[in-house]
N, C-alpha and C positions, 0 to 999 in steps of 0.2 A: 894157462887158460883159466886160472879160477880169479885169477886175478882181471881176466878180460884184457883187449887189445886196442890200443889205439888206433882210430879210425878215419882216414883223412877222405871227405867226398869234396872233391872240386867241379865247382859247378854245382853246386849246392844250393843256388838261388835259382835256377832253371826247374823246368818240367820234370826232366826225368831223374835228375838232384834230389828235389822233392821228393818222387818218389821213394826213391833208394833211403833216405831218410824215416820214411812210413814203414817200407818193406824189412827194414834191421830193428824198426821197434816192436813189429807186428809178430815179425820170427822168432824174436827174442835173442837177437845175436851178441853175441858178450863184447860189447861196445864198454870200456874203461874210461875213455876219453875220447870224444869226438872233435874232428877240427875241420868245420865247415869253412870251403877254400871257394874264393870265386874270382874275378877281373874287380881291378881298385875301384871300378865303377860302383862294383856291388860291396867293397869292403866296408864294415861298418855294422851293417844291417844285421838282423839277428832272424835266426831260424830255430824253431820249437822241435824238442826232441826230447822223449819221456818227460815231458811237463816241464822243462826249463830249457829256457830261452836262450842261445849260444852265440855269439857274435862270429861275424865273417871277415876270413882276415885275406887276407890279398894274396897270389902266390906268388912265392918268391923260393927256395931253397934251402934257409931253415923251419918252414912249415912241414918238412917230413921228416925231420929229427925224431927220430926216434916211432916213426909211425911205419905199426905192421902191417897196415892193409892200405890202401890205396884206390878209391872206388873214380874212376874219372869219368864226367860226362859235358863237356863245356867244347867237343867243337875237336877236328882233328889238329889245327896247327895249334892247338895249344896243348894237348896227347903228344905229339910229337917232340913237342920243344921240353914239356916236361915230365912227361911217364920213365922217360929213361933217368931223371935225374933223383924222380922218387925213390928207381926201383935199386939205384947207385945206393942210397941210404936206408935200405934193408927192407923197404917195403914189400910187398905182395901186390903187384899195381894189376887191377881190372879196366881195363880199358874201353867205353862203350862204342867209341869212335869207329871210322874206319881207316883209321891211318896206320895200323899193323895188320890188321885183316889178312892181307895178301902175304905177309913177310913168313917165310917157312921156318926161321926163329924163334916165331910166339904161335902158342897151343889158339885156335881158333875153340871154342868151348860148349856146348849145349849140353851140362850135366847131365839128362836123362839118356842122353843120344854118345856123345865118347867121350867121358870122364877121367880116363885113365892118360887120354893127351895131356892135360895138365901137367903129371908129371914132368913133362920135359919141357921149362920153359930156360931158356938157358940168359934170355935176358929182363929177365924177373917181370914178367906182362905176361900178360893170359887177354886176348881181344876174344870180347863178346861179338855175334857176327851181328847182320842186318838186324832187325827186328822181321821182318816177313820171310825170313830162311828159318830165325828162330822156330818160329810155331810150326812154319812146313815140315822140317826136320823133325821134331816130334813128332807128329804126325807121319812123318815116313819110316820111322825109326822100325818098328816090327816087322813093316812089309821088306824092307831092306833083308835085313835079320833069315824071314822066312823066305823068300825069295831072290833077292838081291835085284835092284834097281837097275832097270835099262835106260827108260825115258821120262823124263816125267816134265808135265807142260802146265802151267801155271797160270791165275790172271790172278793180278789180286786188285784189291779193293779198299786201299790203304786211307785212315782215318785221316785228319789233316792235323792231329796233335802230334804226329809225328816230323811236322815240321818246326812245332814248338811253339812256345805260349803266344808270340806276336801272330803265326800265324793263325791260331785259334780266333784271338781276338777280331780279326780282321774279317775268318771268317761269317763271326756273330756278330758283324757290324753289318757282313752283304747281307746276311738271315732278315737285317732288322729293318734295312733297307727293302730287298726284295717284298717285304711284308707291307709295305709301307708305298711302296710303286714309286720309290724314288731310285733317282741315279744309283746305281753301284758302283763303288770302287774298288778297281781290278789288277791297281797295279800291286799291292802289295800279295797277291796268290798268281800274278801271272794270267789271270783272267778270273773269271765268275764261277766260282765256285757252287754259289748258294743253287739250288733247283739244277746242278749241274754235273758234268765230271769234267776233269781235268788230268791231263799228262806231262807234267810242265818241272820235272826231273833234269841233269845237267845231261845232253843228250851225246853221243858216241858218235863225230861222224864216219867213224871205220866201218861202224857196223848197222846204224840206222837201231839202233838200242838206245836205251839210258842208260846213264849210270845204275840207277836202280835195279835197273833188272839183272842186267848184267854182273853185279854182286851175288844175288842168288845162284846165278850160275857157277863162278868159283868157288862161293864160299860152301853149298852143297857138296863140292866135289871135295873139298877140305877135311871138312867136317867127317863126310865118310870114307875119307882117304881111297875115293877111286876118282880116278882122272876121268875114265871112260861112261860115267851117266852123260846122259843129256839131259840139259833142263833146258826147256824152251818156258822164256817168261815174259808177259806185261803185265806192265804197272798202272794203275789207273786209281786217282783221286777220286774219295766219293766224298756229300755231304752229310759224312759223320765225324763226330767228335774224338771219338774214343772208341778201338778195337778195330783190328785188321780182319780182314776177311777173306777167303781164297778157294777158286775153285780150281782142281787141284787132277787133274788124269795121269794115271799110272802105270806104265808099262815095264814088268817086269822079266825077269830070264825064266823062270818058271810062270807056268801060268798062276795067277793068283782068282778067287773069285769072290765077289764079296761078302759072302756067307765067313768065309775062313778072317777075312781081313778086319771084318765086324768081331769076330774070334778076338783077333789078336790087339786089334783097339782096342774092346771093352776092358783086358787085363794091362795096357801098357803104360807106363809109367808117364805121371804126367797127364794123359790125359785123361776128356771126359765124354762121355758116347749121350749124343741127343741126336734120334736117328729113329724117328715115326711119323716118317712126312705125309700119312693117312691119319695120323692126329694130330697133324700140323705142328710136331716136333722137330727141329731141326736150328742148330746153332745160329744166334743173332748176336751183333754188336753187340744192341741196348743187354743182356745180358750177361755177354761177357766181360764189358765197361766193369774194372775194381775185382776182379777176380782174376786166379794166380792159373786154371786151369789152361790147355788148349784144348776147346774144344770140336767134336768132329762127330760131321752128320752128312745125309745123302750118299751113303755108299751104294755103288751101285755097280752092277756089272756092267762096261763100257761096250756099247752096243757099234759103237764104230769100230772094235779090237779086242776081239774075243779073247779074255784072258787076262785084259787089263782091267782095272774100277776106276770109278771118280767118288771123289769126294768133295766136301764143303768143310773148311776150317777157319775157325777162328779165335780170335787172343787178345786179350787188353795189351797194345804195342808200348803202352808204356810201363807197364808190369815183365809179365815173361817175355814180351819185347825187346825190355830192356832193364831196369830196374830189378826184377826177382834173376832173374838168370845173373846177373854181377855179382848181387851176394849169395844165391845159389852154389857158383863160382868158387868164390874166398870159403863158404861151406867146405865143401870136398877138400878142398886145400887146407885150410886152417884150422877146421873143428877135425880132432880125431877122434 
């Protein structure tokens, strides 16, 4: 470790690439040599990391020669085809995709919430889960703890960088338009974003779900290794940029109230308590946007189910979304 570790991020020229690049210089993680991996599209290009400029090399199979850590974020069929080939030549592979998610061979991970899963990854991957399970799960993590999870029913409110830099663009092309009383173009978000919301996820016809939601459903159950919660979830595009948002109802096997839960946020790991909605205190995006926290406001006693609360949560989804929780991740694993 004094020597530091070899650090390969693939997908290194994407959003949350980037990030993860910001987030190991910010933390100060003992990066020896970094090898920024992308598609031969992107090979060439060069990316800035502690003030010197690294070239992008293509992947291929000896780009993890010799590399301890393995941060991936470029899309699941290319996780697939090469997280395992990484993890063959001794990597540490972090996975942000969802293409192991589901496999009961690799640790599903939210450092603050079950840490000690890592341990047993038997095919050298650790999959970070959703980005909007992430922050929930914090945020769930002490009420579980104190009470244990019965139901818990979800909407969220999810930024549109979580579909990734083209979709940002597009959508600050409808902004500029909408602004401007010209046409909008709809086909690259699936409809109008701008002045709007959207739900326009890969949809479930078994269940009349999305994808998206539907992930939180398993991966919550994963994560706290009980089959039996329920998570009732939708998903819904808002027009923001940056940070997730979630209004969040709790029902637990003991009664919980939100005096006690406001308790157990204010000390719980991870997060950050903004919660004075008489001084018009309570968690926003524009806020949370570049910040590592989850934060959580509006606790309330849930006046439809005595005994349950709701909450308001939110997280920069391309940070603890997804970026800080990966090297968070190789943290517990790698630094001892």
């Amino acid at each position: 470790m004094s020597e530091g570790l070899k650090v390969a991020v693939v997908g290194a020229t994407g959003m949350v690439g980037a990030e993860m690049l910001r987030v190991l210089e910010q933390r100060a993680f003992p990066v020896r040599e970094l090898v920024p991996v992308a598609s031969a599209r992107s090979a060439g290009k060069t990316v800035r990391f502690k003030g010197a400029e690294h070239t992008v090399v293509e992947i291929a199979p000896e780009v993890f020669e010799g590399v301890d850590l393995a941060l991936f974020s470029a899309g699941g069929a290319t996780s697939r085809e090469w997280a395992p080939i990484a993890a063959s030549k001794g990597a540490l592979v972090v996975d942000n995709s969802s293409a192991f998610r589901a496999d009961p061979e690799v640790p599903l991970i939210v450092p603050e919430v079950n840490p000690e899963a890592a341990a047993d990854r038997p095919k050298g991957i650790i999959a970070n889960p959703n980005c909007s399970t992430i922050q929930m799960v914090v945020a769930l993590k002490p009420l579980h703890d104190e009470a244990r999870l019965k139901r818990v029913v979800v909407a969220t409110y999810q930024a549109i960088s979580g579909a990734g830099a083209q979709a940002v663009a597009a959508f600050e092309a409808q902004e500029v338009a909408t602004s401007r009383g010209d046409e909008v173009e709809k086909e690259k978000l699936s409809g109008q974003l701008s002045r709007n919301l959207l739900m326009h996820w890969k949809p479930d016809s078994d269940t009349g779900y999305q994808e998206e939601e539907l992930k939180m459903v398993s991966e919550t159950r994963k994560i706290f290794g009980d089959p039996s919660i329920g998570v009732s979830p939708t998903a819904v595009r808002v027009p923001v940029v940056t940070a997730h948002s979630e209004a969040v109802t709790v029902e637990t096997h003991a009664p919980l109230t939100a005096a006690r839960a406001r308790q157990l946020l204010e000390k719980a790991q991870g997060v950050v308590l903004v919660d004075d909605l008489s001084e018009g205190r309570y968690p926003q995006p524009i806020d949370a946007a570049g910040q590592d926290a989850v934060y959580v406001g509006r606790i309330r006693d849930d006046v439809g189910n005595p005994g349950g609360i709701q909450m308001w949560v939110v997280s920069d989804n391309l940070r603890k979304g997804a970026a800080l929780n990966a090297v968070q991740i190789a943290e517990k694993v790698l630094i001892k």
